[in-house]
N, C-alpha and C positions, 0 to 999 in steps of 0.2 A: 770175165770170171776165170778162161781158163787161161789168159797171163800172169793172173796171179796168182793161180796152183801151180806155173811151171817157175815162176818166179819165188815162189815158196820154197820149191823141191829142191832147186838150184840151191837155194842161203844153206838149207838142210843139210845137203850134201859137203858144199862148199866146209862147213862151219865141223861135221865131222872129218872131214880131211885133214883140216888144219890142227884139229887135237890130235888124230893119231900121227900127225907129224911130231906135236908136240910133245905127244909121250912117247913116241923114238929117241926125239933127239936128250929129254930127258933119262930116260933108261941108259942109254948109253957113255951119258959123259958125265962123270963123277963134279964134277967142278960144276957146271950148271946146276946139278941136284943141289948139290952145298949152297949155291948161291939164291936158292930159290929156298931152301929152308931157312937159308937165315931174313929172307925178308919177311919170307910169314913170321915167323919167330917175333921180328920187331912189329909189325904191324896188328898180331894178334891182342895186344892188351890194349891198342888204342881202339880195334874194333867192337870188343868187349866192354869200353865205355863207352861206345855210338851207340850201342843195343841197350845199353841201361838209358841213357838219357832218352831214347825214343819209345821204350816201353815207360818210362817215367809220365812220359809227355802224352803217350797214347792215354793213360791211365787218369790223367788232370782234365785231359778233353773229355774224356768218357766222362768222368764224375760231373765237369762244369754241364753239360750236356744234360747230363739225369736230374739235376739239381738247381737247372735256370728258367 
């Protein structure tokens, strides 16, 4: 049990290190910001139809489920 609190604490730490890396290297360099907007930018309307078709589909299971 306690290798894998130390092994939990480890990813924890690990996993915020690597963001405030990544929002350095973000903050600082105009060109990666831009490039990182512009793929959310494209990727946001395709994710926007993932969350429809999966609240759609959540919503047919619900009903088949209340109604079989």
């Amino acid at each position: 049990m306690q290798n894998v609190r130390v092994g939990l604490i480890l990813t924890l730490v690990g996993y915020v290190v690597l963001l405030v890396v990544s929002l350095v290297l973000v903050g600082r360099s105009q060109r990666l910001a831009g490039m990182l907007n512009w793929l959310v930018d494209r990727l946001v309307p395709l994710a926007l139809l993932y969350i429809f078709f999966d609240v759609l589909a959540t919503v047919i299971v619900i009903v088949r489920n209340l109604f079989a």
